[in-house]
N, CA and C atoms as a LAMMPS dump frame, in Angstrom:
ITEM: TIMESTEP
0
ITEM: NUMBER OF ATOMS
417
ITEM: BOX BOUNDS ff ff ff
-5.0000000000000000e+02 5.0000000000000000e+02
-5.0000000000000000e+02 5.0000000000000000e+02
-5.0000000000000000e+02 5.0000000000000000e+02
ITEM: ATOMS id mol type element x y z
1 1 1 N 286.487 -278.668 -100.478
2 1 2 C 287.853 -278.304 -100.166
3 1 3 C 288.243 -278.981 -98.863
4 2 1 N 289.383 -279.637 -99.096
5 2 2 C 289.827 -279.994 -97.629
6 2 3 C 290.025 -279.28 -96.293
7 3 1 N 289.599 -279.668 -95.346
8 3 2 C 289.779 -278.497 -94.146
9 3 3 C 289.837 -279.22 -92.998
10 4 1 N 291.51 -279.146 -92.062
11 4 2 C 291.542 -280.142 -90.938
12 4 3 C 292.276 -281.443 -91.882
13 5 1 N 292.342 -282.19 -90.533
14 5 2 C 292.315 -283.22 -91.174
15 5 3 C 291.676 -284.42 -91.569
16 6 1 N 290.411 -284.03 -91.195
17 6 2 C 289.416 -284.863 -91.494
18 6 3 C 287.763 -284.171 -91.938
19 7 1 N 288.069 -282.769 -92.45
20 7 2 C 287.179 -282.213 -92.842
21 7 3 C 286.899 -281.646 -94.053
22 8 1 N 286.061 -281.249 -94.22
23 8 2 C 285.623 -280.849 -96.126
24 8 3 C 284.561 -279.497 -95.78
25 9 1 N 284.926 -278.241 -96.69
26 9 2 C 284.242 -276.951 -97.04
27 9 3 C 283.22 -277.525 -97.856
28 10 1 N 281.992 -277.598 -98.389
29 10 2 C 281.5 -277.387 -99.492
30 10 3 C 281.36 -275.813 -100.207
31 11 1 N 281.856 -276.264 -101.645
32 11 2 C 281.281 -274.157 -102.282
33 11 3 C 280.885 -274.371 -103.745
34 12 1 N 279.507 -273.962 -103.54
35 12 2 C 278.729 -274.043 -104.719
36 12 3 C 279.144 -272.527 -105.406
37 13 1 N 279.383 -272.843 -106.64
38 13 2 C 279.939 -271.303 -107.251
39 13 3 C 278.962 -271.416 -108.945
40 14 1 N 278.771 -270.306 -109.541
41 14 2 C 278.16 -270.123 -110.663
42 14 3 C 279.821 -269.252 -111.454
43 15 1 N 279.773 -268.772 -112.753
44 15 2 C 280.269 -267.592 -112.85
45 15 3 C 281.308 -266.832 -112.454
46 16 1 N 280.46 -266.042 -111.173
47 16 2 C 280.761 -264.91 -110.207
48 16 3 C 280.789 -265.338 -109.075
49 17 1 N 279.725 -265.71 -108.199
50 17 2 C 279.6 -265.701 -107.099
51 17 3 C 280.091 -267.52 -106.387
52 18 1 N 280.308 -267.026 -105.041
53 18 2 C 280.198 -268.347 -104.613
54 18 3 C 279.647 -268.395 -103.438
55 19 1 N 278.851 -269.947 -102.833
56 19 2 C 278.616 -269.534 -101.474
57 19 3 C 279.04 -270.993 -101.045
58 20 1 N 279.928 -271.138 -99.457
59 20 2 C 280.536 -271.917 -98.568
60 20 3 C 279.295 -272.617 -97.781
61 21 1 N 279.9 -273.528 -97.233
62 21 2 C 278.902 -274.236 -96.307
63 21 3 C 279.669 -274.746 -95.381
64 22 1 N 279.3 -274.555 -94.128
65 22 2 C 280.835 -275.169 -93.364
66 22 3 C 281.978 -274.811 -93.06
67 23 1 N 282.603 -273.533 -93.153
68 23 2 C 283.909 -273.16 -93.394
69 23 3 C 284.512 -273.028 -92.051
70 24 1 N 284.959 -274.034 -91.694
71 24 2 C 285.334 -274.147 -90.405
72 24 3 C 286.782 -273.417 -90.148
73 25 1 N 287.288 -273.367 -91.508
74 25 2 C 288.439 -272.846 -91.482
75 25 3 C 288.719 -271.695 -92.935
76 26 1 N 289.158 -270.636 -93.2
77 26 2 C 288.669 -269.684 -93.907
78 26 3 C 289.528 -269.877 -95.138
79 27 1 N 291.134 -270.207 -94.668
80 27 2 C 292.443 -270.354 -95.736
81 27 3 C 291.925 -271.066 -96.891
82 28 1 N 291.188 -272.172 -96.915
83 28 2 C 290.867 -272.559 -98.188
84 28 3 C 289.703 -271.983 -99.033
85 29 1 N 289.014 -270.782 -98.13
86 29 2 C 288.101 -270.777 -99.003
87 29 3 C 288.491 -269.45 -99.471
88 30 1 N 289.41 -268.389 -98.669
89 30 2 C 290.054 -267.534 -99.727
90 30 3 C 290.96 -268.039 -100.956
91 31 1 N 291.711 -269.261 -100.344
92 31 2 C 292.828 -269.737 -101.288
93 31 3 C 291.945 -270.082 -103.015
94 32 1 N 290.794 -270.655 -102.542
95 32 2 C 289.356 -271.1 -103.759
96 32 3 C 289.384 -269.83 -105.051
97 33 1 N 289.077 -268.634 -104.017
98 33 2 C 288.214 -267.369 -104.146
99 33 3 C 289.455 -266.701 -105.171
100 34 1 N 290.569 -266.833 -104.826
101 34 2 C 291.346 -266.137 -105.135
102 34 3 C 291.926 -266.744 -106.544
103 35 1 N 291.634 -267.454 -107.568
104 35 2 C 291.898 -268.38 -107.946
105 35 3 C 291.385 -268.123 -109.422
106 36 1 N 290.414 -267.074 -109.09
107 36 2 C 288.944 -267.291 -109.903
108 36 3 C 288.282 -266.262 -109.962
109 37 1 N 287.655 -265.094 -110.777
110 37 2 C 287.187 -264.129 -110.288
111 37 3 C 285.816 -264.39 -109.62
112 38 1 N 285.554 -264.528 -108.394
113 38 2 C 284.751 -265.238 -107.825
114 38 3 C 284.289 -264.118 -106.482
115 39 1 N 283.064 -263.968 -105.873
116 39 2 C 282.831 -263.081 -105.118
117 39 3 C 281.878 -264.159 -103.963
118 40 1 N 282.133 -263.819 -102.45
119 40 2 C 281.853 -264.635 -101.828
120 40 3 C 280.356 -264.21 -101.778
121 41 1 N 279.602 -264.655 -101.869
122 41 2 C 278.38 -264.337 -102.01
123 41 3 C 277.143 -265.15 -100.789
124 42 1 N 277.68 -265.859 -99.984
125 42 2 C 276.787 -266.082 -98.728
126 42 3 C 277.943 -267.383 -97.743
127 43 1 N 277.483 -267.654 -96.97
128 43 2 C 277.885 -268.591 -95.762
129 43 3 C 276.567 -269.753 -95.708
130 44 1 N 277.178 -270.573 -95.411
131 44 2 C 276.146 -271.146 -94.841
132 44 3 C 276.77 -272.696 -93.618
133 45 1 N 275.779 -272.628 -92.474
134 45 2 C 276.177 -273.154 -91.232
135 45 3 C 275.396 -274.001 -91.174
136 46 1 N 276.034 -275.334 -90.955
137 46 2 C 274.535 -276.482 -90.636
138 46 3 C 274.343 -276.608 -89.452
139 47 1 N 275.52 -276.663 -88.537
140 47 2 C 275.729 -276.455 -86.886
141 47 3 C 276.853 -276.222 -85.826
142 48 1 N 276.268 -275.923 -85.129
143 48 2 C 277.571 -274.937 -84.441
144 48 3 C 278.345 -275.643 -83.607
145 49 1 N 279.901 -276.109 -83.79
146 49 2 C 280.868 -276.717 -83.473
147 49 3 C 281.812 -276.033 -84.608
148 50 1 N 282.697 -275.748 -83.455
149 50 2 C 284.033 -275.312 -84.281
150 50 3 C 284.536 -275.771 -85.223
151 51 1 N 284.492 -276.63 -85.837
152 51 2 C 285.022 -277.392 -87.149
153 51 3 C 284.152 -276.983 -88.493
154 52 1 N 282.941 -276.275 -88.341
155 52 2 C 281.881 -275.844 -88.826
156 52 3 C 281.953 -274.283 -89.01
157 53 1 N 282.431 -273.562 -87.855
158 53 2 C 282.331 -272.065 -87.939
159 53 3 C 283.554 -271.591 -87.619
160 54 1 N 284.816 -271.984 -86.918
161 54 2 C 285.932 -271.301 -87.091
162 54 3 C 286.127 -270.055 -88.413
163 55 1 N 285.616 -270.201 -89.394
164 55 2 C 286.215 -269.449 -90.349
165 55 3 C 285.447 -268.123 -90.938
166 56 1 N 284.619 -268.715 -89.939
167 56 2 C 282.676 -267.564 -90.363
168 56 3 C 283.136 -265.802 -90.383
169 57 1 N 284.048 -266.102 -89.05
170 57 2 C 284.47 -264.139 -88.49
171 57 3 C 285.097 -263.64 -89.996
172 58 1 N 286.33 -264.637 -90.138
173 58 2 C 287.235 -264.068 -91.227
174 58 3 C 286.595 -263.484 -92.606
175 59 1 N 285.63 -264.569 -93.056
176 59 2 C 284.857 -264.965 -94.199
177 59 3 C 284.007 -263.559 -94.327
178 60 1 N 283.181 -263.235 -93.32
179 60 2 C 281.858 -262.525 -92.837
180 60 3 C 282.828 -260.748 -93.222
181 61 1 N 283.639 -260.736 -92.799
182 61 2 C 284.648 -259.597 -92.863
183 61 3 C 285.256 -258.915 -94.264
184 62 1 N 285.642 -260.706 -95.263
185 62 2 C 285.806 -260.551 -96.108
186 62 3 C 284.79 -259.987 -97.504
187 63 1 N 283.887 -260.862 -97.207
188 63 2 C 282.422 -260.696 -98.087
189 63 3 C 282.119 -259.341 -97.912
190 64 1 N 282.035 -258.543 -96.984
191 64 2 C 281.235 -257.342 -96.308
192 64 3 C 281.574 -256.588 -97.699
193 65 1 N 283.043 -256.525 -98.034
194 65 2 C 283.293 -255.255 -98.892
195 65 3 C 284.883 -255.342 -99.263
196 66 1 N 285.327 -254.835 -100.592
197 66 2 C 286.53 -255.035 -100.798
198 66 3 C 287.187 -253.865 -100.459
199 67 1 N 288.182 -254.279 -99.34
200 67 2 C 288.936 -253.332 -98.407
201 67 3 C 290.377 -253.528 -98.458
202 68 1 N 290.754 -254.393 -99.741
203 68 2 C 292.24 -254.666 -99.23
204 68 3 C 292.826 -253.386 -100.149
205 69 1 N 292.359 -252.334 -101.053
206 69 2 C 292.955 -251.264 -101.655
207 69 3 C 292.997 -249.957 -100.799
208 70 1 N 292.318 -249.562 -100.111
209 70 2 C 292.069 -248.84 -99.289
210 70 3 C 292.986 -249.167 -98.122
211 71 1 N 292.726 -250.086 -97.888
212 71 2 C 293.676 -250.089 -96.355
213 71 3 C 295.302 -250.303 -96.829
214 72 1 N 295.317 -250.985 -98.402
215 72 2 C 296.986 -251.107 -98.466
216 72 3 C 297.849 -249.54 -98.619
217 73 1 N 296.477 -248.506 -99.737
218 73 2 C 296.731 -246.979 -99.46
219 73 3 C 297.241 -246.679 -98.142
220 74 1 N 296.115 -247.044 -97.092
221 74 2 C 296.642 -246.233 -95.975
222 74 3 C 298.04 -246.928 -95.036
223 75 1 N 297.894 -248.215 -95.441
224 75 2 C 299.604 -248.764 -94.713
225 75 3 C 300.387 -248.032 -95.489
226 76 1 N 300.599 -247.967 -96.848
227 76 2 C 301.696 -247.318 -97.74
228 76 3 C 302.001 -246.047 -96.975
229 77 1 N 300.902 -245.182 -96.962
230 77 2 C 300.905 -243.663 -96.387
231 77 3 C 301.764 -243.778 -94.605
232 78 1 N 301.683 -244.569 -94.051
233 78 2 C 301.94 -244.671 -92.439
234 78 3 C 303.448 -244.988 -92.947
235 79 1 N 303.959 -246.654 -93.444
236 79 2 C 305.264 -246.772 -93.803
237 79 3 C 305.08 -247.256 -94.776
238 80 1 N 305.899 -246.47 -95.579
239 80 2 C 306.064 -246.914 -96.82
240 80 3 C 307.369 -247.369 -97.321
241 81 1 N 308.039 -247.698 -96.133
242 81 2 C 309.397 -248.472 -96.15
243 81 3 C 309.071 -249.65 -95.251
244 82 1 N 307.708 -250.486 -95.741
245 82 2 C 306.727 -251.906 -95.282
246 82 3 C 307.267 -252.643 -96.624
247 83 1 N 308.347 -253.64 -96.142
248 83 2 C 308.233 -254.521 -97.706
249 83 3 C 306.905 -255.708 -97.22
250 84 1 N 306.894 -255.841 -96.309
251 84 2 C 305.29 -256.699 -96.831
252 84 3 C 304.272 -256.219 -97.319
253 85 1 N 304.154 -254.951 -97.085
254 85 2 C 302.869 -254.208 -97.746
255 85 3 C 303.046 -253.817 -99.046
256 86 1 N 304.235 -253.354 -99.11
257 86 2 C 305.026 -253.32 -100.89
258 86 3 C 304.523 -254.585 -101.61
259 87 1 N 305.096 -255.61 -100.977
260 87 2 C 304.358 -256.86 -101.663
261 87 3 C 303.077 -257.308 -101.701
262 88 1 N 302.721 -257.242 -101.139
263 88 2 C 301.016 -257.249 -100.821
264 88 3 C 300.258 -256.541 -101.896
265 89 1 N 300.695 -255.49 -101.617
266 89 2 C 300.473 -254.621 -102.629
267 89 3 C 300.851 -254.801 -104.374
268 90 1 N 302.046 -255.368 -104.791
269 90 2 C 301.916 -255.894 -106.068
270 90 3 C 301.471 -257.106 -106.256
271 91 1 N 300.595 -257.683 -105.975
272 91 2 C 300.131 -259.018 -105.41
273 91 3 C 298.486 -258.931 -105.767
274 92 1 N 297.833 -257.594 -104.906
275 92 2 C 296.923 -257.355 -104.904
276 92 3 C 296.588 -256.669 -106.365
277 93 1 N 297.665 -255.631 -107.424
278 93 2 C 297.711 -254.778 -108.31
279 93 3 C 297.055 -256.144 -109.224
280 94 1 N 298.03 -256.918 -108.972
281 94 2 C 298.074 -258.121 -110.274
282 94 3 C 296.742 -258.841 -110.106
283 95 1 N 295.857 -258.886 -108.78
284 95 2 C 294.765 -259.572 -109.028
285 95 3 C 293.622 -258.794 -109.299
286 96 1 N 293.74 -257.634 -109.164
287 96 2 C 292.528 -256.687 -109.8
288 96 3 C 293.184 -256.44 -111.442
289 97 1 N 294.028 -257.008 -111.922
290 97 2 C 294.085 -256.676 -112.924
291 97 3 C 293.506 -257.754 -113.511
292 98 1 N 293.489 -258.966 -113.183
293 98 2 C 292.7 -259.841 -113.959
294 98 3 C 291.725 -260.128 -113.434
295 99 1 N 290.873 -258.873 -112.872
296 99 2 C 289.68 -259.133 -112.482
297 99 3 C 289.163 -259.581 -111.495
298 100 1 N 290.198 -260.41 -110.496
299 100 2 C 289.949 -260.981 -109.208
300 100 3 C 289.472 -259.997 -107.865
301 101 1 N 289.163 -260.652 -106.863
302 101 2 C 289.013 -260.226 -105.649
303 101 3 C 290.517 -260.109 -105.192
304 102 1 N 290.376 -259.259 -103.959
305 102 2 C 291.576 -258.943 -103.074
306 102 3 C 291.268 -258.868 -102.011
307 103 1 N 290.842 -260.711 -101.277
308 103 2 C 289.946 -260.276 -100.575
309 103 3 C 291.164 -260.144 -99.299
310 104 1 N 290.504 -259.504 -98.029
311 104 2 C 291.738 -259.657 -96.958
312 104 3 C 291.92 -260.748 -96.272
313 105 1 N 293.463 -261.482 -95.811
314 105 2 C 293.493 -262.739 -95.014
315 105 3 C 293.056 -262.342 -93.628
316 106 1 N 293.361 -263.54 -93.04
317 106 2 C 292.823 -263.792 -91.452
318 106 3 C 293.352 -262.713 -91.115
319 107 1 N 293.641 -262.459 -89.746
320 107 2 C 293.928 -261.092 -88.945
321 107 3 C 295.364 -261.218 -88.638
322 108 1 N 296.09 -262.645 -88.472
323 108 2 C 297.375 -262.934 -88.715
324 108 3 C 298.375 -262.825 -89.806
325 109 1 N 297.626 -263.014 -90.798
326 109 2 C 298.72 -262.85 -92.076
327 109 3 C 298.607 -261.653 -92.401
328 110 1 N 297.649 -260.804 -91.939
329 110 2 C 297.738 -259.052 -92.389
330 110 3 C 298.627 -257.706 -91.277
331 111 1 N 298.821 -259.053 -90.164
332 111 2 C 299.565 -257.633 -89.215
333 111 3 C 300.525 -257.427 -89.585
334 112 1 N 301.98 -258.379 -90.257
335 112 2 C 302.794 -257.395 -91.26
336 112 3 C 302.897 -256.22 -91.765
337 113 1 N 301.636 -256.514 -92.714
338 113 2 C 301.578 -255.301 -93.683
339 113 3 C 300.609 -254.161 -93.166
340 114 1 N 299.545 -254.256 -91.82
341 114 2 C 298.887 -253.523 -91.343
342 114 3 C 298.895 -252.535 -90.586
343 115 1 N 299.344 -251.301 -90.515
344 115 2 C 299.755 -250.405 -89.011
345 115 3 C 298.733 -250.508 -88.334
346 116 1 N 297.423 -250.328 -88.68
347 116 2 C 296.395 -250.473 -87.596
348 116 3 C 296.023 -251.615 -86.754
349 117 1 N 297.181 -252.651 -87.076
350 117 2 C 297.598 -254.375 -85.879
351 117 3 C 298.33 -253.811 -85.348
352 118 1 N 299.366 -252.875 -85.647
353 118 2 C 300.661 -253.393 -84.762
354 118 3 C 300.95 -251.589 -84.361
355 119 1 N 299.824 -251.042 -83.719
356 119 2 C 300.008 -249.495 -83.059
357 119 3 C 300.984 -249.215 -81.907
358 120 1 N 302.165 -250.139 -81.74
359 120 2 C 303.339 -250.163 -80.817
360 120 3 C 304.327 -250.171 -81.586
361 121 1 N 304.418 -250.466 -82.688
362 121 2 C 305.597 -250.103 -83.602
363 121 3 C 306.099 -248.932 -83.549
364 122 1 N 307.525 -248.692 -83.723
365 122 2 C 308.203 -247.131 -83.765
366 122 3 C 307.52 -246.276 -84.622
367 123 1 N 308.283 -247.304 -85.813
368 123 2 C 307.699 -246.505 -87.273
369 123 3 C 306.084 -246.375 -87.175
370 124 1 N 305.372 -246.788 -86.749
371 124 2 C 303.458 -246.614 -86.776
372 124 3 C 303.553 -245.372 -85.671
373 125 1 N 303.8 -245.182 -84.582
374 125 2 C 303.993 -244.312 -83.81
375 125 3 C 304.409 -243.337 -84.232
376 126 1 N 305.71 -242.967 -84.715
377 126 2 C 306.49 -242.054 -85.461
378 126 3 C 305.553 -240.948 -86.941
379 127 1 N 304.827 -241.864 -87.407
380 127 2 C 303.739 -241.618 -88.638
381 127 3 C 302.823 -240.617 -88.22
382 128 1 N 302.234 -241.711 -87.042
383 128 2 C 300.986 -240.882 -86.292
384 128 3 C 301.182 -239.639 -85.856
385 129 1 N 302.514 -239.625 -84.739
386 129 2 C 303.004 -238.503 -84.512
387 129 3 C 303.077 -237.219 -84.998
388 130 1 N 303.786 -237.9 -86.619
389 130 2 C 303.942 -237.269 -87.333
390 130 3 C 302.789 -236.439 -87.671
391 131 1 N 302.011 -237.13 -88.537
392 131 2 C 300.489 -236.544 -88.88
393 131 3 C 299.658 -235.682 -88.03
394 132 1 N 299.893 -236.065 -86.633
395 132 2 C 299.417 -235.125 -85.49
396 132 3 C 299.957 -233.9 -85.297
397 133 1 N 301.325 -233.545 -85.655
398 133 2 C 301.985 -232.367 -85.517
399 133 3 C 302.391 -232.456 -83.757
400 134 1 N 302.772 -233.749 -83.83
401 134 2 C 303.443 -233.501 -82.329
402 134 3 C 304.63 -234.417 -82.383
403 135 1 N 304.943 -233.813 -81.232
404 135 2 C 307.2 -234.315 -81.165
405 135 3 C 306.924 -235.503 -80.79
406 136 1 N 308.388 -236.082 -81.159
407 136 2 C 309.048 -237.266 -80.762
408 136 3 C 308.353 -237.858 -79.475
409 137 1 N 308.399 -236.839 -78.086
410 137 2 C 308.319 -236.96 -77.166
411 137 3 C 306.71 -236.934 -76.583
412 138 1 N 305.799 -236.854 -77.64
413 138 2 C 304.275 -236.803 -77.025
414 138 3 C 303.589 -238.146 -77.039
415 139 1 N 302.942 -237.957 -76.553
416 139 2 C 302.11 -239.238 -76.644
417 139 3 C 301.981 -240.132 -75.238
């Protein structure tokens, strides 16, 4: 997979699983993953320079466990007047329906739809509040 502009992912995949080599950058190897019912199934690093591991954190996060249903539950529950998470959310419906992963993006493309990025928001504040049983004015 292309990565940079002068770089290449390798991803050996069977089936099911796949494993990266290199992923210096993560977007293509979810963009891969997502494509395919495909489960990231290892990393692998030949050496350490950023063009090589930039994408390891994202990747390492993703693989661990599929968390994007659970956490889109709990954005829905905080605001559920989130049209990115609304979307996200039929996005995500449609890829577990054909079997795919849902896996989560970088930490940038999820603070949209995430209350637990963006804990200065009214509405995320207002929720919490809420749920706490305390006023407007606490906190």
């Amino acid at each position: 997979m292309p990565a940079f502009a002068d770089n290449y992912i390798r991803m050996l995949q069977d089936e099911r699983n796949a494993i990266v080599v290199d992923p210096g950058d993560a977007a293509p190897v979810f963009d891969a993953i997502s494509r395919g019912p495909l489960q990231l199934a290892a990393i692998l690093v030949t050496h350490h320079h950023a063009d090589r591991t930039g994408g390891v954190a994202a990747l390492r996060e993703a693989a661990t466990h599929e968390s994007a249903p659970a956490n889109l539950r709990f954005a829905q529950a905080v605001e559920p007047g989130n049209t990115a998470s609304t979307r996200y959310t039929a996005q995500c419906e449609a890829l577990g329906a054909r079997g795919g992963p849902t896996l989560p993006l970088a930490t940038v493309h999820r603070a949209p739809r995430q209350p637990f990025l963006r804990s200065r928001e009214a509405t995320v504040l207002q929720a919490v509040r809420a749920h706490a049983g305390l006023s407007a004015r606490s906190g």
